[in-house]
C-alpha positions in Angstrom: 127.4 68.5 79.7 126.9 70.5 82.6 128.0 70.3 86.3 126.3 70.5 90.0 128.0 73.8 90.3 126.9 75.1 87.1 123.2 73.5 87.6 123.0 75.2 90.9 124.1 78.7 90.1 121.5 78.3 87.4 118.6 77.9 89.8 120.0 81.3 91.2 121.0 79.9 94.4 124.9 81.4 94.6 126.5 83.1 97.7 124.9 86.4 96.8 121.8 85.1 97.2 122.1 83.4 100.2 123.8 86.5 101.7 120.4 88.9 101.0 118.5 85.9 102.6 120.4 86.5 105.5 120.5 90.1 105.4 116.7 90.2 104.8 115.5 87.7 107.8 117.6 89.7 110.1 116.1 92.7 109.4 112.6 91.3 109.8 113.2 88.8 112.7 116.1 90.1 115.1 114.3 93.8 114.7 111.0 94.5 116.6 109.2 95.2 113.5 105.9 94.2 112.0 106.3 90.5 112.0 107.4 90.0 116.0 103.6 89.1 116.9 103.2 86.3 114.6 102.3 83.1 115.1 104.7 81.4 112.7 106.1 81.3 109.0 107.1 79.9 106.3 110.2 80.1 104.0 111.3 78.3 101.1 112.8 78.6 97.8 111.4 79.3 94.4 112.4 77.2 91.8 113.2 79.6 88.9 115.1 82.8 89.7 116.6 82.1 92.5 114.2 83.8 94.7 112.3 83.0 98.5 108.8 82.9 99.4 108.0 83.8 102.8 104.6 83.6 104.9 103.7 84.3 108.4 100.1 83.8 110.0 99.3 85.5 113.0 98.2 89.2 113.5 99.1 89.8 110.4 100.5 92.7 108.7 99.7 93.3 105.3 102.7 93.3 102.6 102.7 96.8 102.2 103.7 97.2 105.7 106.6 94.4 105.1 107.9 96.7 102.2 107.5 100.1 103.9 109.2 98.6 107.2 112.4 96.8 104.8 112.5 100.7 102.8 112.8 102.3 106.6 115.0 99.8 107.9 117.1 100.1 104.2 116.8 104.3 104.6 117.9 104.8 108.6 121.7 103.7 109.6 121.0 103.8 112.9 118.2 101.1 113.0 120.5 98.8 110.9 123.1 98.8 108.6 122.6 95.2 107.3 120.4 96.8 104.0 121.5 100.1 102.7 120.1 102.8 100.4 118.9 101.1 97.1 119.0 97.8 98.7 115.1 97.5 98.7 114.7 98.7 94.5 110.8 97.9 93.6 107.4 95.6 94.8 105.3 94.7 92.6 101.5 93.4 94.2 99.9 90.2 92.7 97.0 88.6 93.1 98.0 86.3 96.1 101.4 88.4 97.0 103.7 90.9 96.8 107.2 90.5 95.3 109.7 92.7 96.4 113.5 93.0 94.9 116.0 93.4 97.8 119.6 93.6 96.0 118.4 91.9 93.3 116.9 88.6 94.8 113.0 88.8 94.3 110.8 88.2 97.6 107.3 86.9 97.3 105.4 88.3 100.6 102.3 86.0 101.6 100.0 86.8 104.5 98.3 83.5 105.4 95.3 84.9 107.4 93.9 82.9 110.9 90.7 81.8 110.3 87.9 83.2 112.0 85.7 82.0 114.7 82.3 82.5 112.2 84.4 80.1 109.8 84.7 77.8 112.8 81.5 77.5 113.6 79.9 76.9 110.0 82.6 74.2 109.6 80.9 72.4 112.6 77.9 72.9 111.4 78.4 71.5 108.1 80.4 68.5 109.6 77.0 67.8 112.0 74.2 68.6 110.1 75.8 68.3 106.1 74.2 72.4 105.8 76.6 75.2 104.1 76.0 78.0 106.0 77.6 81.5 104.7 78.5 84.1 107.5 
């Protein structure tokens, strides 16, 4: 029989974690870095692993960017000292995102694109005539 406590520290969701989460959306959001023109985002947890997902629509960066700007802020002391040296370890690029380890809590780094106006447009076309059109 298991606890809660036990349960929880299973799902990777300890103080450790929570600190990097912390450490990690103060470099990206109190800093004027890549992500300050965006619209809005989105964070939540992943279920196994104890790791975050985070998304942001807007003028968006690509993930690469996200990883080179944590690896500068991680490399200069005098931008920050909230992630050190070694802090931000490897990425690793899927199909629909890019993880990145930061102190050993993985990141999964999602652009969500705005849609644009040419998509607009053929969805009102297709909602007043019924015809697909393809830009």
């Amino acid at each position: 029989m298991t606890t809660a406590d036990e349960e929880f520290q299973a799902l990777g969701w300890d103080p450790h974690t929570f600190e990097v989460l912390g450490r990690v959306m103060h470099v990206l959001f109190n800093t004027p870095g890549p992500l300050s023109e965006c619209l809005g985002f989105r964070l939540w947890p992943t279920l196994p692993g104890g790791g975050y997902v985070l998304c942001w629509r807007g003028v968006a960066p690509t993930e690469e960017e996200i990883v080179e700007y944590l690896l500068e802020a991680a490399a200069d002391d005098v931008q920050t000292t909230v992630l050190r040296p070694g802090d931000v370890r490897r990425f690793r690029k899927g199909p629909y995102y890019t993880e990145v380890d930061v102190s050993g809590v993985i990141f999964q780094l999602r652009p969500e694109p705005m849609p644009q106006p040419h998509t607009y447009a053929a969805m009102g076309e297709y909602w007043r005539t019924g015809a697909l059109t393809r830009p």
